[in-house]
PAVOFI-706051 format. One line per 5 residues: number of its first residue (from 1); for each residue x, y, z of C-alpha. Coordinates in nm, 3 decimals, decimal comma, padded with zeros to 5 digits. Example, Ala and Ser with C-alpha at 12.3 -4.5 7.8 and 13.67 -1.06 7.14 Angstrom:
BEGIN
1	01,230:-00,450:00,780  01,367:-00,106:00,714
This chain:
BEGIN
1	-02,411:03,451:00,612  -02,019:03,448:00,703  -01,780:03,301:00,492  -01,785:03,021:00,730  -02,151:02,891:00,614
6	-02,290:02,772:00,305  -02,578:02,543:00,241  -02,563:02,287:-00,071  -02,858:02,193:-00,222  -02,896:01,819:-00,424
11	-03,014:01,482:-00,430  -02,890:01,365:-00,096  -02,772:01,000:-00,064  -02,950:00,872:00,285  -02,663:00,600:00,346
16	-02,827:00,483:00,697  -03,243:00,545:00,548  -03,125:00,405:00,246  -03,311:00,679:00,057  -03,208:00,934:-00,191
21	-03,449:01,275:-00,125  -03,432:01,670:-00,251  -03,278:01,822:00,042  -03,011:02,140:00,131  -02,730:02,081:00,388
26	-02,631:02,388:00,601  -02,288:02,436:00,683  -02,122:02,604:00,938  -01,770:02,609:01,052  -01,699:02,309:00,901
31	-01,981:02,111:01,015  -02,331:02,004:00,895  -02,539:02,243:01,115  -02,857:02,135:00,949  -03,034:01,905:00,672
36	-03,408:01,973:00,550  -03,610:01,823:00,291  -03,722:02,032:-00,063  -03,964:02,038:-00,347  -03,629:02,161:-00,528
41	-03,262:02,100:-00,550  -02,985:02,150:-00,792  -02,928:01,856:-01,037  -02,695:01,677:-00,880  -02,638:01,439:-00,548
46	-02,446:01,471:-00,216  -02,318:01,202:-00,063  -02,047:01,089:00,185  -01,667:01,125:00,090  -01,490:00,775:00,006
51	-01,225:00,636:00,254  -00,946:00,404:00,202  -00,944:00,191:00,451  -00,611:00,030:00,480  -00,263:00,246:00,263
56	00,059:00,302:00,313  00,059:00,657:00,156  00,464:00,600:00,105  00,387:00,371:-00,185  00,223:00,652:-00,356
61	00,605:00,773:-00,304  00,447:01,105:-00,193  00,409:01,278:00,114  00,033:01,282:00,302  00,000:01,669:00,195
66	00,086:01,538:-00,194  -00,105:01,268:-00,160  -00,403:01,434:-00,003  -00,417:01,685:-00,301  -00,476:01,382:-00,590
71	-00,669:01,185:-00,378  -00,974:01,466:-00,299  -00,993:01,487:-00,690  -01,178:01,081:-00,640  -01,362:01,221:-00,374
76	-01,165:01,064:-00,089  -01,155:01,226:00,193  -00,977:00,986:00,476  -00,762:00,685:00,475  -00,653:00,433:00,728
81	-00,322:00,475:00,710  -00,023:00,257:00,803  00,333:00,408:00,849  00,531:00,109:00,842  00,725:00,159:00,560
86	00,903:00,467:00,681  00,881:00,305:01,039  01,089:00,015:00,875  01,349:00,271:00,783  01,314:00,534:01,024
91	01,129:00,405:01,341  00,944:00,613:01,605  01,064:00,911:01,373  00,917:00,837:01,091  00,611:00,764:01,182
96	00,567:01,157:01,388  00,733:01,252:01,075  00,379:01,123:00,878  00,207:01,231:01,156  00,334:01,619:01,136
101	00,356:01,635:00,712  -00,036:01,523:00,753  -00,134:01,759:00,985  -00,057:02,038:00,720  -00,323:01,925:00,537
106	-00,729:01,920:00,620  -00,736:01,573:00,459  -00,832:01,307:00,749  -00,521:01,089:00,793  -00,560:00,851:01,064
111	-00,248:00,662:01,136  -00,193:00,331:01,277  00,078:00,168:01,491  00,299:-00,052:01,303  00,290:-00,384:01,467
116	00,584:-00,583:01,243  00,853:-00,312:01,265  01,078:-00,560:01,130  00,864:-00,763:00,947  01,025:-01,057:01,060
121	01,370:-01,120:01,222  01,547:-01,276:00,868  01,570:-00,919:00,711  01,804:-00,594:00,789  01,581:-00,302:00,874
126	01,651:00,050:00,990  01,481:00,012:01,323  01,290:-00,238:01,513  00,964:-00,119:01,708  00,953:-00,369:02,005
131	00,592:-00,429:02,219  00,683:-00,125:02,429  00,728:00,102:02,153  00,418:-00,009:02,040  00,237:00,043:02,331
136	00,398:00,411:02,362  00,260:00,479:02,009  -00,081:00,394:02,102  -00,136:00,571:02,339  -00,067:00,887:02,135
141	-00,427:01,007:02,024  -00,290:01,049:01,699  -00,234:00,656:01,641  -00,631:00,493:01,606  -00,526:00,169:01,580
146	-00,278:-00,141:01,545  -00,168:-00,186:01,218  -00,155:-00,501:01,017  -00,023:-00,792:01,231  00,215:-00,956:00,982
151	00,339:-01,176:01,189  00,062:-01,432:01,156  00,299:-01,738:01,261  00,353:-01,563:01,566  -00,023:-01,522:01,617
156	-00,038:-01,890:01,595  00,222:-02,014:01,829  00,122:-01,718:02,076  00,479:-01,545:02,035  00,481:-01,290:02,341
161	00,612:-01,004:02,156  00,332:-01,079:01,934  00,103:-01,090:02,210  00,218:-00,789:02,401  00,114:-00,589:02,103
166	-00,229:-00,694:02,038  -00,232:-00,701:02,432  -00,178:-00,329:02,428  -00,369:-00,265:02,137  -00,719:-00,435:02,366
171	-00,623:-00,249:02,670  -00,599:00,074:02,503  -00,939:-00,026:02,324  -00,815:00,067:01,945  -00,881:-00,207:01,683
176	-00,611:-00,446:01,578  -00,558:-00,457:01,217  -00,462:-00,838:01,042  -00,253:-00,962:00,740  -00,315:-01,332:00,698
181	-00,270:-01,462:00,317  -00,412:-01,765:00,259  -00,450:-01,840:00,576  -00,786:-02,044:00,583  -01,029:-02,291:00,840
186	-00,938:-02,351:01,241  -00,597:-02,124:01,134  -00,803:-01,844:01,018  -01,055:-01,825:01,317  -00,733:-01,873:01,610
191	-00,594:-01,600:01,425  -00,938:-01,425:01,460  -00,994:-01,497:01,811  -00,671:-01,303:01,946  -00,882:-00,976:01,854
196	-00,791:-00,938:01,498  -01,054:-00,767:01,324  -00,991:-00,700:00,939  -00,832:-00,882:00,699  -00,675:-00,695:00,311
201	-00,492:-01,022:00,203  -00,752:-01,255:00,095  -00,731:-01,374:-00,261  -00,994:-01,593:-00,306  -01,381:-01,566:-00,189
206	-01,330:-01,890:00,019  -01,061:-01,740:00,203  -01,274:-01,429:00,259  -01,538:-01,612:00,392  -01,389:-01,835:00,642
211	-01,231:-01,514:00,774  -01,582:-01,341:00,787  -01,712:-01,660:01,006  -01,434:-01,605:01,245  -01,565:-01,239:01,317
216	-01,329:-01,077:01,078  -01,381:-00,720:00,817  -01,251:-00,781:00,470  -01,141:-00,511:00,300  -01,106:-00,583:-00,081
221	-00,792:-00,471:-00,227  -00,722:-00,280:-00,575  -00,368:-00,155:-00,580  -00,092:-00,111:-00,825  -00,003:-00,485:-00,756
226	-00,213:-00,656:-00,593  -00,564:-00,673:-00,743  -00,812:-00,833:-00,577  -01,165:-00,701:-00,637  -01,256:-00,983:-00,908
231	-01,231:-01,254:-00,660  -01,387:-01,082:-00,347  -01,647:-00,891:-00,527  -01,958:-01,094:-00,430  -01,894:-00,987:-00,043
236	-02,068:-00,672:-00,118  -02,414:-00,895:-00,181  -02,318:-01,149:00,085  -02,126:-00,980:00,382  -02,244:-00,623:00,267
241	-02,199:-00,476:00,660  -01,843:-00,688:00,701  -01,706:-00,504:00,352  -01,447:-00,185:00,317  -01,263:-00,074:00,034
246	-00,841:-00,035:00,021  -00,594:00,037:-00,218  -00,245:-00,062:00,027  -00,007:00,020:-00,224  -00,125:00,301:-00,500
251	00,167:00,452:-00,724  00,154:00,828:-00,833  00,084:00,721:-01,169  -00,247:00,571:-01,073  -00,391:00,785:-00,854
256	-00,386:01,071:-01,096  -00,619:00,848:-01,281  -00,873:00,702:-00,989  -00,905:00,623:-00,613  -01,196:00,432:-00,458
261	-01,393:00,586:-00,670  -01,325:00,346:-00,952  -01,429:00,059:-00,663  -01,773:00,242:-00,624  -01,827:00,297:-01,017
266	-01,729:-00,075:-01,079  -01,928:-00,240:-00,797  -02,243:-00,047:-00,981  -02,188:-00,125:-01,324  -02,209:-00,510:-01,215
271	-02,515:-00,426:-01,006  -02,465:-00,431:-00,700  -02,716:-00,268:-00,454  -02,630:00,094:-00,412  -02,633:00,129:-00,068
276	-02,390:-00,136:00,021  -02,158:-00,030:-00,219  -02,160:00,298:-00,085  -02,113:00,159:00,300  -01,839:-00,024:00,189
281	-01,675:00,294:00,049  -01,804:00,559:00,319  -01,925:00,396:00,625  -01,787:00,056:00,712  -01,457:00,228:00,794
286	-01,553:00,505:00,994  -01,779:00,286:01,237  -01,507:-00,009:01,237  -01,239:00,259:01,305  -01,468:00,517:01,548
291	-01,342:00,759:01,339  -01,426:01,127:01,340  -01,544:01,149:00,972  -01,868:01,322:00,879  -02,157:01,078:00,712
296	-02,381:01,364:00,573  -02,557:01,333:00,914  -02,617:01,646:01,126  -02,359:01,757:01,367  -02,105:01,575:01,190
301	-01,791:01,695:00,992  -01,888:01,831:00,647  -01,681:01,556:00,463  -01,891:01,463:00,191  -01,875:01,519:-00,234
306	-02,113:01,616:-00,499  -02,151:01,414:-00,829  -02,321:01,429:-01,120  -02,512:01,112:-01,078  -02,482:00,749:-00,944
311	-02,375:00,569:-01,279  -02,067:00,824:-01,421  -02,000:00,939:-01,122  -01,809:01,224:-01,175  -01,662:01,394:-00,875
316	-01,784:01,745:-00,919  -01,691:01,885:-00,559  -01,547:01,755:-00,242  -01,565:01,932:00,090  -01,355:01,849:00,384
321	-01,481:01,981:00,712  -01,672:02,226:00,542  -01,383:02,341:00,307  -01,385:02,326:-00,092  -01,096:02,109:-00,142
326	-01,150:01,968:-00,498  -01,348:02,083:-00,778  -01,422:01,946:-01,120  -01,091:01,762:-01,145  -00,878:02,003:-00,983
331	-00,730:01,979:-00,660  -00,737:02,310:-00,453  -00,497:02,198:-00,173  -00,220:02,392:-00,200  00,129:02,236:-00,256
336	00,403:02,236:00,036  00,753:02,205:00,066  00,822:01,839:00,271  01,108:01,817:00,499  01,385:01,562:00,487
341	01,447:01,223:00,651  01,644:00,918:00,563  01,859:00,641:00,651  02,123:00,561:00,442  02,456:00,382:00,486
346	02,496:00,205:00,171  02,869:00,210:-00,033  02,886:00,154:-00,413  02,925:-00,168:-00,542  03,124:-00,328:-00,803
351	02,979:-00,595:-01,071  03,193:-00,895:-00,875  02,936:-00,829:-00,551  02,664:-00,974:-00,759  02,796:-01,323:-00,884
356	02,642:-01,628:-00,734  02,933:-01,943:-00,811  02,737:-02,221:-00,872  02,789:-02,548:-00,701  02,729:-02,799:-00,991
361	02,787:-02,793:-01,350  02,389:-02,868:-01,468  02,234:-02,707:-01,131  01,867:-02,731:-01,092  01,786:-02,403:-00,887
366	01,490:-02,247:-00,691  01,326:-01,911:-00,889  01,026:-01,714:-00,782  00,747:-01,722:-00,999  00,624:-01,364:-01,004
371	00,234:-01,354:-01,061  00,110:-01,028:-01,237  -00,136:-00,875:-01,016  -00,044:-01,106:-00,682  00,207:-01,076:-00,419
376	00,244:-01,419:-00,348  00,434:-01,631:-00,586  00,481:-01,942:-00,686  00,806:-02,164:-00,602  00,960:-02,281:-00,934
381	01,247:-02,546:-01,001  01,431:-02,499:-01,313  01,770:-02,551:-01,509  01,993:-02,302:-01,421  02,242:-02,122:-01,619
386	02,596:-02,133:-01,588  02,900:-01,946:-01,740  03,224:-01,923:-01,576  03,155:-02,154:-01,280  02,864:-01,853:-01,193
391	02,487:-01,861:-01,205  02,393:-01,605:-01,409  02,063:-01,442:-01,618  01,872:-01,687:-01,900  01,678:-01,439:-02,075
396	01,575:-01,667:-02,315  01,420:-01,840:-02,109  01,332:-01,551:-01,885  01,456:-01,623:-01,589  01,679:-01,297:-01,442
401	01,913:-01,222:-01,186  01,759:-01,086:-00,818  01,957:-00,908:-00,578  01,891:-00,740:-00,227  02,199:-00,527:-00,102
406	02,157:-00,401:00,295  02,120:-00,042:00,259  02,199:00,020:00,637  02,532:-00,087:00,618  02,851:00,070:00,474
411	02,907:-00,302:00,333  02,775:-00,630:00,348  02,708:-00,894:00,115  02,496:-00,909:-00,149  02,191:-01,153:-00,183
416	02,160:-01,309:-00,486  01,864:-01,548:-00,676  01,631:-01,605:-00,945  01,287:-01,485:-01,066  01,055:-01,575:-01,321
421	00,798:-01,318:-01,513  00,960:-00,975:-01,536  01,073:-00,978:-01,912  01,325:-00,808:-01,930  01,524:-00,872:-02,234
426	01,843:-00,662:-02,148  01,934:-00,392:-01,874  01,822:-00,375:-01,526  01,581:-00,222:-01,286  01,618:-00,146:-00,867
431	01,443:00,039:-00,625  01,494:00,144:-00,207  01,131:00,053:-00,224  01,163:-00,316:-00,080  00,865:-00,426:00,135
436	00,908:-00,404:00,410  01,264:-00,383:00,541  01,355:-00,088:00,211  01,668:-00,217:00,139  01,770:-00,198:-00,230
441	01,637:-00,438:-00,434  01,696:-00,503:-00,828  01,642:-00,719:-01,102  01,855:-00,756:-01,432  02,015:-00,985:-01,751
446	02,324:-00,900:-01,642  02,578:-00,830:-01,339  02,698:-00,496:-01,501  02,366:-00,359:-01,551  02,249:-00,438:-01,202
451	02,529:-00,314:-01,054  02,494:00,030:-01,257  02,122:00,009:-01,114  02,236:-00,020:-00,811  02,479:00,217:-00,752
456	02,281:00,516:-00,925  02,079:00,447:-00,647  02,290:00,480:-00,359  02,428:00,770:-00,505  02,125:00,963:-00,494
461	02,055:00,798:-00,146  01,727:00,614:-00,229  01,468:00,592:-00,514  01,400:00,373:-00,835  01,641:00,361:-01,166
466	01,655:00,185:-01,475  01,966:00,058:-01,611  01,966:00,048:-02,006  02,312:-00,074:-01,973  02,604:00,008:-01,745
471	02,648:00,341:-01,893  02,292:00,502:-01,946  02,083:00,514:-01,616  01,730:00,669:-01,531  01,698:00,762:-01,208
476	01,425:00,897:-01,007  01,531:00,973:-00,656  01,336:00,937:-00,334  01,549:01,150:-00,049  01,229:01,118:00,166
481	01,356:00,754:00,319  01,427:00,650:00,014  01,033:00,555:-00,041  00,903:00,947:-00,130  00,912:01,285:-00,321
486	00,940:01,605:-00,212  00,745:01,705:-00,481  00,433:01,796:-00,642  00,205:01,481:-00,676  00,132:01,553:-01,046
491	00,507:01,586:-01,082  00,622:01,262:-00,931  00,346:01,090:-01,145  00,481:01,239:-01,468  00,819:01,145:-01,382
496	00,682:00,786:-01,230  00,531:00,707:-01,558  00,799:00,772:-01,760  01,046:00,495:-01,588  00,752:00,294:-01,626
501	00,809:00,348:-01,964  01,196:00,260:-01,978  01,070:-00,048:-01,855  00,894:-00,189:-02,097  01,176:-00,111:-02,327
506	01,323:-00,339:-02,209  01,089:-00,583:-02,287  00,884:-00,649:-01,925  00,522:-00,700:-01,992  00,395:-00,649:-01,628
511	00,168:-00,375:-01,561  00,364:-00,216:-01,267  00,666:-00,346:-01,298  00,834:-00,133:-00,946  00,549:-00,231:-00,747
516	00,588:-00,596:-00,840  00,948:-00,560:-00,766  00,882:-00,386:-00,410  00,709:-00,728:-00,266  00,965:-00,959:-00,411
521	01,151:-00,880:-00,073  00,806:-00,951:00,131  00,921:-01,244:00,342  00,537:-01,294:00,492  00,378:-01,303:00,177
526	00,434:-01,680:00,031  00,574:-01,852:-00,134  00,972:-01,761:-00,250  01,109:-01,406:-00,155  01,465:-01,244:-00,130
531	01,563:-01,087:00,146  01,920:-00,882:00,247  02,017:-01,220:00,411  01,938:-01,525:00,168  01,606:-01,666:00,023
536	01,336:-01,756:00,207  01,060:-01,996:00,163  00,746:-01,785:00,345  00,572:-02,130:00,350  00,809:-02,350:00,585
541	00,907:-01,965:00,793  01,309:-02,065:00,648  01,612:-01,973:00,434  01,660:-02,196:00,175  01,929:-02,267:-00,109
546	01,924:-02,148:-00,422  02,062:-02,445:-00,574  01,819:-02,762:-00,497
């Protein structure tokens, strides 16, 4: 044999039989030449690699070659993968720029087109992606699909740039991606019947289901923020072919501890049949997506991991396309040096930029209820605080300052409101990453502190600080579009969870208190967000006042 072939001998996980058997895989050159039956077999099983089936790897605020080194440690060994985040700061550039950093890697990346490029038209981005642009990404063969159509009010009232993208999407025959929240009944299936096919968003099962009656895939989503696996669980035993698995947004922090994985090991500790659970996490997605990822079939791509059994689940090895890419908790992708690209026009700010005057003495004013693990929220009306004719932070009553500040500009004014949730008890925190337009975004008791946030951030051109006071600021930049690290995975994850830490000292009980922050500026998730140009209500599509 040639260092190109190996055979593997195990349990093997039958996903399509649904049958486990003693069996030996053949490999050669990176794909399953053969697959025979035994009397023997190693003590262990081999079944297909997990994929996620919708991320944006920038939230894991590493590149695709950092990211792809963690992630084979779960056993992953694909996502479904949409660039709009750096397309939102960087366009057409940034998404090649994904594109090319992935390519350095074996890991199967398989990139979408990002539909909402901005997300809507009441936020400053760094680009705009317009139907034609669109339609010129997909028909690159290394774009598989539309990516999440965020714009589901335009869906609805049949917008024609809307249109023209899910237009181009049909022609070109590559699925079309949705993102509906709550969206539920005769809305849900007209949404459907444009030729939207998936759905990440739901939050409750009766959501999910009316979506799966108008044709639709639900993915069930476990990120840093948004946790949804407790509600939509039950699919797997009543929609089991209509089911994939997603993380969206996964910080570095995280995915040093788990992946998908954690998805499959929970699903079977409640008991739910094996088979679906692992078609959810290795199948669904490559049939929905047509994608070229192997299934522990012959002639396909040897993509597939050993573990030590189907309760634990402990990755022991994962191959990808034949190659030894993880084993027993180590990650033998090498590291590489990422290239640089940003957009950046931002100017320092002073504490004035952040005051809010307030038009009455006793206002009553609008805050955003921040939900831990949600990104909706919920629309609040409460007494605000006022000191020197200015609204300004109640932390007794926990209600803090909000601020977006356009970070493609050289200057432009500030926007300013209230949120409920965060904690914090003194200081301030900010961050460039600001779903989905990027712009700096912060949160703080008072102006001074924000500011300080604020500034250390446009200093280092992008990434997340915390502001202890005006005079003693963590920073961890993010030159990569202000959304990612150069660096090392592991690195970025030790250095991630130590802000995390500053956090809580100052007194915020959320779990992930960035990625909570990053979708306070998420216009098309309801209910109240904050965007560069005012607060918006997502339910009624408007600005509104902070002041009632």
């Amino acid at each position: 044999m040639d260092n190109n072939t190996f055979t593997i001998s195990g349990k093997l996980v039958d996903l399509f039989l649904r049958r486990i058997y003693l069996g030996e895989v053949t490999v050669n050159n990176g794909v399953i030449t053969s697959i025979a039956e035994s009397e023997t077999a190693e003590d262990q099983y081999i079944l297909p690699g997990f994929v996620d089936a919708h991320i944006h790897i920038e939230s894991s605020m590493l590149t695709p070659v950092a990211f792809a080194r963690m992630a084979v440690v779960h056993g992953t060994v694909a996502t479904v993968s949409d660039p709009h985040e750096i397309a939102n700061v960087n366009g057409m550039q940034g998404v090649q720029y994904m594109i090319d950093n992935s390519k350095l890697s074996p890991f199967h990346f398989f990139f979408g087109a990002p539909s909402c490029v901005p997300a809507t038209t009441f936020e400053t981005a760094g680009a705009t992606l317009d139907s034609k642009a669109v339609e010129e990404l997909l028909q690159n063969p290394d774009i598989w699909y539309l990516s999440e159509m965020m714009n589901y009010p335009g869906v609805l009232h049949k917008d024609p740039e809307v249109m023209a993208k899910i237009a181009a999407a049909k022609r070109i025959g590559k699925p079309v991606d949705g993102h509906a929240p709550g969206l539920r009944g005769t809305d849900a299936a007209a949404y459907a019947s444009v030729g939207i096919s998936t759905d990440h968003e739901c939050f409750t099962l009766a959501e999910a289901l009316d979506k799966v009656n108008a044709g639709m895939h639900i993915l069930i989503r476990e990120g840093s923020a948004a946790k949804n696996y407790e509600a939509l669980a039950d699919l797997l035993k009543l929609h089991p072919d209509r089911v994939m698995f997603c993380s969206d947004d996964k910080h570095p922090d995280e995915l040093v501890l788990h992946h998908i994985n954690d998805l499959v090991k929970r699903s079977l500790a409640r008991g739910y049949d094996l088979y679906d659970v692992l078609r959810a996490a290795c199948v669904n997605p490559v049939l929905h997506y047509k994608l070229p990822v192997g299934m522990l079939r012959v002639n396909d791509p040897a993509d597939f991991i050993v573990v030590n059994n189907l309760t634990d689940l402990d990755i022991l090895r994962t191959y990808i396309k034949g190659q030894l890419v993880a084993e027993k908790g180590k990650t033998l992708l090498p590291a590489i040096p990422a290239k640089l690209i940003n957009n950046f026009k931002a100017e320092r700010k002073q504490a004035d930029d952040f005051k809010l005057p307030a038009r009455s003495a006793n206002p009553t004013i609008r805050v955003i209820d921040a939900i831990e693990g949600q990104l909706i929220t919920n629309p609040l009306q409460l007494p605000g605080k006022v000191e020197n004719g200015c609204l300004v932070s109640d932390t007794a009553n926990d209600i803090l300052k909000i601020v977006v500040v356009n970070r493609y500009k050289s200057a432009a004014p500030v926007a300013v409101a209230f949120i409920k949730n965060f904690g914090l008890k003194y200081g301030a925190i900010a961050s460039t990453v600001a779903h989905d337009c990027h712009n700096i975004i912060a949160i703080g008791a008072d102006d001074a502190s924000i500011c300080a946030a604020v500034n250390a951030l446009i200093d280092c051109k992008g990434g997340i600080s915390v502001a202890k006071s005006k005079d003693n600021v963590a920073t961890m930049p993010l030159p990569i579009a202000g959304l990612m690290s150069p660096d090392d995975g592991y690195e970025v994850a030790a250095a991630y969870t130590k802000m995390n830490a500053l956090t809580k000292e100052l007194g915020t009980p959320l779990h992930a208190p960035f990625m909570t922050l990053s979708f306070m500026a998420l216009l098309v998730i309801p209910s109240l967000k904050l965007s560069d140009k005012g607060l918006f209500d997502g339910n009624s599509f408007a600005f509104t006042n902070v002041e009632v």
